[in-house]
C-alpha positions as CSV (number, residue, x, y, z in Angstrom):
1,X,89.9,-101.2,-106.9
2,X,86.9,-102.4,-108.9
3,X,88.1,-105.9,-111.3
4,X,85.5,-107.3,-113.6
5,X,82.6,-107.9,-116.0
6,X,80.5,-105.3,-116.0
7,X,77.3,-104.0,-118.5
8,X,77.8,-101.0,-120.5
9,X,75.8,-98.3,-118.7
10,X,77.7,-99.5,-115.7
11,X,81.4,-98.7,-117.8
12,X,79.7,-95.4,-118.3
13,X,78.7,-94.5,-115.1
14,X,82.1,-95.7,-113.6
15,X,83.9,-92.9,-116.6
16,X,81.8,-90.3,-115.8
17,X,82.4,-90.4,-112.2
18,X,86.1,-89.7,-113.1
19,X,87.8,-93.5,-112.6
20,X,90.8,-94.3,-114.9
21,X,90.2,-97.5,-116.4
22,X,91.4,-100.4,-118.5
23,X,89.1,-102.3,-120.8
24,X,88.6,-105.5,-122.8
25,X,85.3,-106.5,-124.6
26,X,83.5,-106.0,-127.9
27,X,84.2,-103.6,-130.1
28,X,80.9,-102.5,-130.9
29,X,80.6,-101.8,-126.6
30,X,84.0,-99.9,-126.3
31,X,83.1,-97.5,-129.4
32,X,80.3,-96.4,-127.5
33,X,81.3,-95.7,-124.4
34,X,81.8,-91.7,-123.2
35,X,84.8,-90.0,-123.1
36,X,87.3,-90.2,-120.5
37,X,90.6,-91.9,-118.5
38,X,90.4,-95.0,-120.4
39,X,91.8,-97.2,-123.0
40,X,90.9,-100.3,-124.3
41,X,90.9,-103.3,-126.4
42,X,88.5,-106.1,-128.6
43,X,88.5,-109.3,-126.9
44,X,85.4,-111.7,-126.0
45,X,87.4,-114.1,-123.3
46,X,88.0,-113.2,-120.1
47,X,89.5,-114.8,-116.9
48,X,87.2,-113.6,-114.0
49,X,86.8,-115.8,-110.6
50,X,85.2,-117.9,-109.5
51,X,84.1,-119.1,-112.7
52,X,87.6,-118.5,-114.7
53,X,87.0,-119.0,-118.0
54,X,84.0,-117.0,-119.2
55,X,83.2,-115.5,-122.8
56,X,81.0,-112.5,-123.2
57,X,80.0,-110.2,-126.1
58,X,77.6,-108.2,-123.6
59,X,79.9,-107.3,-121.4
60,X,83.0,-105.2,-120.5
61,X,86.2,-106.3,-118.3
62,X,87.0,-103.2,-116.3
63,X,90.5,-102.9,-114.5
64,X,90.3,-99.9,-112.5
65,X,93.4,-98.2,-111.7
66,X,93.9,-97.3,-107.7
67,X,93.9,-94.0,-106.0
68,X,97.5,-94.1,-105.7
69,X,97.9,-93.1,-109.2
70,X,98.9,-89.6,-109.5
71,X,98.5,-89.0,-113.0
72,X,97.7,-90.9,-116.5
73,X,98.9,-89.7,-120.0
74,X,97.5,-91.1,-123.1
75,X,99.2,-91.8,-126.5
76,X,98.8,-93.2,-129.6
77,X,101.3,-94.8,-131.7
78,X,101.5,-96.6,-135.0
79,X,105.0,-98.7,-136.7
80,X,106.8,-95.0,-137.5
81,X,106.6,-94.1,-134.1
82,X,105.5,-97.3,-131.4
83,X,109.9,-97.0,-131.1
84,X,109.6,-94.3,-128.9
85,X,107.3,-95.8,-126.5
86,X,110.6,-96.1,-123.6
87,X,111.3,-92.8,-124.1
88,X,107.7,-91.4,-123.4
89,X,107.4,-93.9,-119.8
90,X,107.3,-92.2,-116.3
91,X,110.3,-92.9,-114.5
92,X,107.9,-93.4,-111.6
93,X,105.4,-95.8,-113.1
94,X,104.7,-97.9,-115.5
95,X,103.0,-97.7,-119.3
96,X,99.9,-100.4,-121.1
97,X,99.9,-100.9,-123.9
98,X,97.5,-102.3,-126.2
99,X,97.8,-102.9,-130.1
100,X,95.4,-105.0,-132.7
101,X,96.6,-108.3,-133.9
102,X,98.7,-108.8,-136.7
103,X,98.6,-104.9,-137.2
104,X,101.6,-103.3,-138.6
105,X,102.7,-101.7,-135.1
106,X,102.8,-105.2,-133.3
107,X,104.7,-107.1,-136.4
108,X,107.0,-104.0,-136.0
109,X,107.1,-104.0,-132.0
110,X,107.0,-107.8,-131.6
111,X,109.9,-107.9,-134.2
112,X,111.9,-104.9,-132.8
113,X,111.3,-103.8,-129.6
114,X,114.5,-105.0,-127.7
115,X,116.2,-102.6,-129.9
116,X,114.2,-99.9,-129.0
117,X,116.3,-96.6,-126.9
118,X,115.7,-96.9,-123.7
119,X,114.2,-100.5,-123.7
120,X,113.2,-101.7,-120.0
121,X,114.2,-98.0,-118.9
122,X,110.9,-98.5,-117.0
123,X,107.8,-101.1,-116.9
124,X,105.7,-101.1,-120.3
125,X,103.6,-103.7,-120.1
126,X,100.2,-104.8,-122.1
127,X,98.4,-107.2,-124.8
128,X,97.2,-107.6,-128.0
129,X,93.7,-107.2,-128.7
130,X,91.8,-110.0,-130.8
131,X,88.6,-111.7,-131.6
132,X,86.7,-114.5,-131.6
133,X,89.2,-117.8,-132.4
134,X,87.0,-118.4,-135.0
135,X,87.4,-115.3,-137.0
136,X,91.0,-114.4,-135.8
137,X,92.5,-114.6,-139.2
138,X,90.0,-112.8,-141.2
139,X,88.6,-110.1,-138.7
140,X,90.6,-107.1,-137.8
141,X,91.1,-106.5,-134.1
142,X,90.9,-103.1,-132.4
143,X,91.9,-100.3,-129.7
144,X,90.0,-97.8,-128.6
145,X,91.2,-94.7,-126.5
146,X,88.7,-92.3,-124.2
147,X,90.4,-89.3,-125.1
148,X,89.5,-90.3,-128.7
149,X,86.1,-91.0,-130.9
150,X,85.9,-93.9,-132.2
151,X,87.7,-97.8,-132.9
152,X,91.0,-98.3,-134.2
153,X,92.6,-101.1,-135.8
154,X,95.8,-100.3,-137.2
155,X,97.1,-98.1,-134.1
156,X,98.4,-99.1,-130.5
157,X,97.0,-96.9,-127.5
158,X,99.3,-96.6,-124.4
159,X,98.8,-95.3,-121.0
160,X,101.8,-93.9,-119.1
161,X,100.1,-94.1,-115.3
162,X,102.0,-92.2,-112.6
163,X,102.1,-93.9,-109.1
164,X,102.5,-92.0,-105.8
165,X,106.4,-91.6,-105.0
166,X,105.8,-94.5,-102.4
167,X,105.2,-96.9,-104.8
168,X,106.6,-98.9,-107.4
169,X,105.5,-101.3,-110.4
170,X,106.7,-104.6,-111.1
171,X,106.1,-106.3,-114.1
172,X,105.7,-110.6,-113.7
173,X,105.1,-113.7,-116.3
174,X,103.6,-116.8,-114.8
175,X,104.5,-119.6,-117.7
176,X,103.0,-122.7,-117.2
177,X,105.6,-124.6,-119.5
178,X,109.3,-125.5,-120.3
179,X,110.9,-127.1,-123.4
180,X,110.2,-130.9,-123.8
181,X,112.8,-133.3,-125.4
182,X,111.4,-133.2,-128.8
183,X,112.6,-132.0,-132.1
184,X,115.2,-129.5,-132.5
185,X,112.8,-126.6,-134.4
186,X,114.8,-123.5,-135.8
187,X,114.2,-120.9,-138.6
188,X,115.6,-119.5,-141.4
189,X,113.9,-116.4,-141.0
190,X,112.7,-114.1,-137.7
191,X,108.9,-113.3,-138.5
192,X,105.1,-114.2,-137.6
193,X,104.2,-116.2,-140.6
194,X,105.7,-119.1,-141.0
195,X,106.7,-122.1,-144.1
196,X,109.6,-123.8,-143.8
197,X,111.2,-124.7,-140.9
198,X,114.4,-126.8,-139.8
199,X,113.6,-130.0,-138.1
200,X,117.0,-131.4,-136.9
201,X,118.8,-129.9,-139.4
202,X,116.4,-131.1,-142.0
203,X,114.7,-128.3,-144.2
204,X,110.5,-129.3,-143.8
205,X,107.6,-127.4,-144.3
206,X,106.2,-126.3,-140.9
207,X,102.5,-127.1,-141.7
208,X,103.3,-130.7,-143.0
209,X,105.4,-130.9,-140.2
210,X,103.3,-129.9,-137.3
211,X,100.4,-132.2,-139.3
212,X,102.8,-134.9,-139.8
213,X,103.0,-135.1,-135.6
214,X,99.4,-134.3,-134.9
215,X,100.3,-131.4,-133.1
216,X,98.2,-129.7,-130.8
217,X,97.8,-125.8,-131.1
218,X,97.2,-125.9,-127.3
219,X,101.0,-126.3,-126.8
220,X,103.6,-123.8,-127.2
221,X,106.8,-123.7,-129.2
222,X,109.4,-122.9,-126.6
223,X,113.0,-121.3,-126.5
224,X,115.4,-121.2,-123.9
225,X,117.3,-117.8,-123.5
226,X,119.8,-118.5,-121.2
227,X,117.5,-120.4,-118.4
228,X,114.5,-118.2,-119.1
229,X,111.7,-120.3,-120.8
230,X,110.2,-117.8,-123.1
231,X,106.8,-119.1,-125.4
232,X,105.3,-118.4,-128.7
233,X,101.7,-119.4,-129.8
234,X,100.6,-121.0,-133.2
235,X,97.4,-119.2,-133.8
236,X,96.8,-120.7,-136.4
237,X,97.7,-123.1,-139.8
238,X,96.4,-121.0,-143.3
239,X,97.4,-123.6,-145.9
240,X,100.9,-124.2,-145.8
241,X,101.3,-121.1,-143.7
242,X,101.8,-121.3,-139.9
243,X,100.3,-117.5,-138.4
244,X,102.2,-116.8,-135.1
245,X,101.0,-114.4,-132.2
246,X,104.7,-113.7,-131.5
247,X,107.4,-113.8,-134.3
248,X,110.1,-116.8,-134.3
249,X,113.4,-115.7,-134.4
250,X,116.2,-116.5,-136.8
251,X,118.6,-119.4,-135.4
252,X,117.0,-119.7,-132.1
253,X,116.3,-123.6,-131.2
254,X,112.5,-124.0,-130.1
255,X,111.6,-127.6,-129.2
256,X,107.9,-128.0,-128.3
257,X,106.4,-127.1,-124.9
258,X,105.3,-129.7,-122.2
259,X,103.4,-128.2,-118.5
260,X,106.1,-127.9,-116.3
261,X,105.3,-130.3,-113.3
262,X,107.2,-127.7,-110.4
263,X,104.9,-124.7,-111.2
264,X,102.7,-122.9,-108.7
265,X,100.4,-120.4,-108.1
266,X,102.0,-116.8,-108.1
267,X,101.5,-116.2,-104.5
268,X,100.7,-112.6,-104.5
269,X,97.7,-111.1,-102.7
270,X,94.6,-109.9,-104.8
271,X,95.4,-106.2,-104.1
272,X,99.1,-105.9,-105.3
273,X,97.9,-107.4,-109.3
274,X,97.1,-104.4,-110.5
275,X,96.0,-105.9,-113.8
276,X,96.5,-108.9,-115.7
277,X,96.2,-110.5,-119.2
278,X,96.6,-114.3,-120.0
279,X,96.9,-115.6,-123.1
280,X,94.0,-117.9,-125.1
281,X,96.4,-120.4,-125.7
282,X,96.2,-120.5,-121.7
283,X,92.9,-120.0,-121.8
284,X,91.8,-122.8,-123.7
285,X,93.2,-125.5,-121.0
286,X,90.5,-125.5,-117.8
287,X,93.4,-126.8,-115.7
288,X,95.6,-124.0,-116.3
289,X,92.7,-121.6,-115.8
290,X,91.1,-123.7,-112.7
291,X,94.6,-124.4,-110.6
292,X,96.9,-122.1,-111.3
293,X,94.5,-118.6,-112.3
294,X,92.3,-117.9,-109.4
295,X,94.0,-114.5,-108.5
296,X,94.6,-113.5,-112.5
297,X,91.0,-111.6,-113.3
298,X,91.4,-109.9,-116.5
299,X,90.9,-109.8,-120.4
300,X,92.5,-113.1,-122.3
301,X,94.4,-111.9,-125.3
302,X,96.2,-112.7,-128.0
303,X,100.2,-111.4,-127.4
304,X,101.4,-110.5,-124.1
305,X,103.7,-107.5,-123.6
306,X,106.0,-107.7,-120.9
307,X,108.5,-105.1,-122.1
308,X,108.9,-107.7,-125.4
309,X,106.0,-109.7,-126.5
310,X,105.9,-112.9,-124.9
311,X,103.0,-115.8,-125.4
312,X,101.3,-118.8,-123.8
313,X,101.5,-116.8,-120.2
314,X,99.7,-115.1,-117.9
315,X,100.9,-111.4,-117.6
316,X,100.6,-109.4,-114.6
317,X,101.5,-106.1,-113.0
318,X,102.0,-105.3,-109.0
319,X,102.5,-102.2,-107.6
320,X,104.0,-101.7,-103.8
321,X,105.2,-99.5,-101.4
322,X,109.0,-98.6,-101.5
323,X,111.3,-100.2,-99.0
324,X,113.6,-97.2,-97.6
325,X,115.7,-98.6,-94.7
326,X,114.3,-101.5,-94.3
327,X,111.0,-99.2,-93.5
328,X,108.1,-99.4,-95.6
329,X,107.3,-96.0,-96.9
């Protein structure tokens, strides 16, 4: 199973020779790639060992999918129809997908996706595709699908893979960070861009807030749902909006994050991470990257789907063999 940076000519050998594939890089790279097995997304970060943190516009992140994937089906979706996206999984597999930042199909799937039919029926897991931090805000982002001319900006692509009856997929998070003892933060309003806020109970503006304690957009805000420590990113601060990578949600208290000093390394093997995706709010701390990232090669994004969009984590996906009477099969 081939995992990392690779040129274009070499993407296009490795589709033409029939490989199914998921991709990350530029834009301008994807679009001209041939047709085939493949999806992908815009990014220019990547986590790749040994070096873990590398940034590339002349080069593609290729995540080949093994042999022990039977099949692969691939669909595009938009807001009207992204709610269908659990009905459409393989019962034995798992689905990736990837959408643009801050297009409609994410707000509508970041916002709604737990009420989806058939949520978690089966693995769908994925990321949102970006750009450069710098231009983030002002750039579109984009998707682009082999069975398809062509980028995309305003559409999600998904893959629903097949694995061999002997297997099964697993989806993971590895969050670095738990909820601190600081302010009590809640909102008014679920959504991804964000004004006011309640600090204590006190109405504030969020920007003059988060200014007002020199806050650092490497930290997550973080809520507790019932012992799970789930993140959300501030991208970034627009005037006296605050531009989310994951909405906030209405009444739920977020206090701000702080590393949590019992993590470890996922312990899984190289071979069982099928493919992964950490987040560049992750990204952008080297001692997240350097002790706790080693085994995560793969594109750093902007939104991590793991079944609901998550952020600040490292997402990854295993696949094993079925345990039948305590035999492996």
């Amino acid at each position: 199973m081939i995992q990392g940076l690779f040129t274009p000519s070499e993407v296009a050998d490795l589709i033409n020779a029939g490989n199914r594939l998921l991709l990350a890089g530029n834009p301008k790279l994807l679009a001209q790639l041939p047709a085939g097995d493949w999806i992908g997304g815009s990014t220019p970060y990547f986590v790749v060992y040994p070096k873990n943190r590398i940034t590339s516009l002349d080069k593609i992140f290729v995540n080949q999918l093994p042999d022990f994937v039977t099949e692969i089906e691939i669909r595009e979706y938009d807001e009207t129809n992204v709610q269908n996206i659990f009905i459409h999984g393989i019962a034995n597999g798992f689905t990736t997908l990837i959408m643009p930042f801050a297009s409609p199909v994410a707000i509508e799937y970041s916002l709604n996706a737990t009420n989806y039919t058939g949520f978690a029926a089966h693995p769908v897991c994925g990321w949102l595709a970006g750009q450069p931090l710098e231009i983030i805000t002002t750039e579109k982002s984009y998707t682009v699908s082999g069975h398809a001319p062509g980028v995309l900006s305003e559409k999600g692509i998904a893959m629903n893979v097949t694995l061999a009856e002997n297997k099964y997929a697993e989806i993971h998070i590895f969050n670095p960070f738990k909820q601190s003892d600081s302010d009590v933060i809640m909102f008014e309003e679920s959504g991804l861009k964000i004004k006011d806020a309640m600090i204590n109970g006190v109405k504030r503006n969020f920007t003059e807030y988060l200014q007002e304690i020199n806050y650092n957009i490497q930290i997550p805000l973080v809520a507790n749902y019932s012992g799970a420590m789930i993140n959300d990113t501030i991208v970034a601060i627009v005037g006296k909006e605050v531009l989310m990578s994951a909405p906030v949600f209405k009444n739920m208290e977020y206090r701000m994050g702080i590393i949590d000093e019992n993590i470890v390394e996922p312990s899984f093997g190289f071979d069982s991470i099928i493919f992964s995706a950490t987040c560049v709010g992750n990204f952008m701390q080297s001692h997240i990257c350097d002790n706790y990232l080693k085994k995560m090669n793969g594109p750093v994004v902007f939104g991590e789907i793991a079944y609901q969009q998550v952020g600040h984590t490292t997402l990854y996906l295993t696949v094993d063999d079925v345990l039948t009477n305590n035999k492996l099969t």
